[in-house]
C-alpha positions as CSV (number, residue, x, y, z in Angstrom):
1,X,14.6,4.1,10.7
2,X,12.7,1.6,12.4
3,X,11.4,-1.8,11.5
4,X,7.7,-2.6,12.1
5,X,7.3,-5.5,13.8
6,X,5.0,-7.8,12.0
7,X,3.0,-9.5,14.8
8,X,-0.4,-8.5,14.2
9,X,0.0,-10.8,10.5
10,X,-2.3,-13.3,12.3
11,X,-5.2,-11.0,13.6
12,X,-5.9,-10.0,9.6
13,X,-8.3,-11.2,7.8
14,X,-7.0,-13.6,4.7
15,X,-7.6,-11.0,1.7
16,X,-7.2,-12.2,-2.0
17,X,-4.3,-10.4,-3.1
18,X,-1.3,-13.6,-2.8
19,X,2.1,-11.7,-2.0
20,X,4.7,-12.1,-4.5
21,X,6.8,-11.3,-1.9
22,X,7.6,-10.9,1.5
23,X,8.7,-7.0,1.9
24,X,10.1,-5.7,5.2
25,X,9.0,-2.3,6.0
26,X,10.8,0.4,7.5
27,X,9.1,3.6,9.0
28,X,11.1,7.2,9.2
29,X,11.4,9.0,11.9
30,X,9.2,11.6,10.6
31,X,6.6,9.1,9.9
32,X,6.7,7.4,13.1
33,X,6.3,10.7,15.0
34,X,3.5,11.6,12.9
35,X,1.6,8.5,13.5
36,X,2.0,8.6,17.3
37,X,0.2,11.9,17.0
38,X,-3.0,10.3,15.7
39,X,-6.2,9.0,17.4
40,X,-5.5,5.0,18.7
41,X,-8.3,3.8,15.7
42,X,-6.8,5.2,13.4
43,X,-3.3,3.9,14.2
44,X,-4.8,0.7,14.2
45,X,-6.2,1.1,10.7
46,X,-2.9,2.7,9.5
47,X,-1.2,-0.5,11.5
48,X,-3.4,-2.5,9.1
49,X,-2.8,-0.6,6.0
50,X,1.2,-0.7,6.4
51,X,0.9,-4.6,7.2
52,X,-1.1,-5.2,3.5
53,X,1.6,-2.9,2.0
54,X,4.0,-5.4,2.9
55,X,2.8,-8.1,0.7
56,X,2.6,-6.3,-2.6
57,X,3.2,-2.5,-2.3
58,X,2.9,-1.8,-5.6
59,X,-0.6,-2.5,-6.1
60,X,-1.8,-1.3,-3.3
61,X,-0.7,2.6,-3.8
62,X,-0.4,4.8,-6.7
63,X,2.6,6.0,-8.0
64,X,3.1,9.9,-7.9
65,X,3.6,12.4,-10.8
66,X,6.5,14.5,-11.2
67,X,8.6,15.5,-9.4
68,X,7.5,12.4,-6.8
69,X,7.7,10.1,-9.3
70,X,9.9,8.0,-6.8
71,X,7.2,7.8,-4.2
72,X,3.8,5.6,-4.1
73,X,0.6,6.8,-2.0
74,X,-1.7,5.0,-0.2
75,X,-5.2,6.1,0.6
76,X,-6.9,5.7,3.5
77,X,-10.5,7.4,4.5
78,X,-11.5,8.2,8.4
79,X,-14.6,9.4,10.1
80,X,-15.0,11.1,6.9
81,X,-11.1,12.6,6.1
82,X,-8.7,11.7,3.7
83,X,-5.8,10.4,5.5
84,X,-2.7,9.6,3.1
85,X,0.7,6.9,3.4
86,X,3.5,8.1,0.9
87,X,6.5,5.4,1.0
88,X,9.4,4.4,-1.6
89,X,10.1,1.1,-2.4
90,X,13.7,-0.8,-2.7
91,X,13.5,-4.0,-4.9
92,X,17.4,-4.8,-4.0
93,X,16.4,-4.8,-0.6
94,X,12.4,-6.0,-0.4
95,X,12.0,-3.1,1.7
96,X,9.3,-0.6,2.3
97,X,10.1,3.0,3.6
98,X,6.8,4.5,4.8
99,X,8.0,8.3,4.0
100,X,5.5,10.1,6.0
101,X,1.9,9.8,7.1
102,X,-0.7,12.1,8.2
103,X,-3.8,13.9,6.6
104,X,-4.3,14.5,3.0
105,X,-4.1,18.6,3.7
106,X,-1.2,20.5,2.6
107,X,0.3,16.0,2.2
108,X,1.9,16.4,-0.6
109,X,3.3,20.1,0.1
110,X,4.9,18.2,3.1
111,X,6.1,15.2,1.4
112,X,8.1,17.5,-1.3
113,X,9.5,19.5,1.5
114,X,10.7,16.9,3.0
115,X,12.3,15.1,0.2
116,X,13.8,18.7,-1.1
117,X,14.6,20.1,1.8
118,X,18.5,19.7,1.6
């Protein structure tokens, strides 16, 4: 996995939400090669979206019904399409791992396969 760096922290805006804590996020490789696959805005608002879910993840997504229940989703809408973040939180470790990324067709199909796979 690989660690996002967190230097674009000082090109946000200040939002309300107050972090409770400071969580390090850690994308797959499956999410990493998905993002690099989409258009440069939208990396940029994903870039943005994965940077507030470090400061309090688990009000920013949803957590997912059965048989996810273990995984949160993010939302995210672009030029009109549903664009989803699914990622799993470790309290022991204050870390974020960004699961996978990518449109909201067939996203959940995708994420199960991938957890389920083995």
């Amino acid at each position: 996995m690989s660690a996002l760096l967190s230097d674009g922290f000082s090109s946000l805006p200040p939002e309300s939400i107050q972090p409770e804590r400071e969580w390090t996020l850690y994308l797959t490789r499956t999410a990493d090669k998905a993002q690099k696959n989409l258009d440069k805005p939208l990396r940029i608002l994903i870039r943005d979206a994965l940077l507030r879910l470090c400061q309090c993840p688990e009000r920013l997504g949803e957590r997912l019904s059965q048989p996810l229940t273990t995984v949160f989703s993010h939302h995210i809408t672009y030029k009109g399409k549903e664009f989803r973040i699914a990622y799993q939180l470790s309290p022991e470790t204050d870390s974020v791992v960004v699961l996978l990324i990518g449109p909201h067709e067939n996203f959940y199909r995708k994420l199960k396969n991938l957890l389920y796979a083995s």
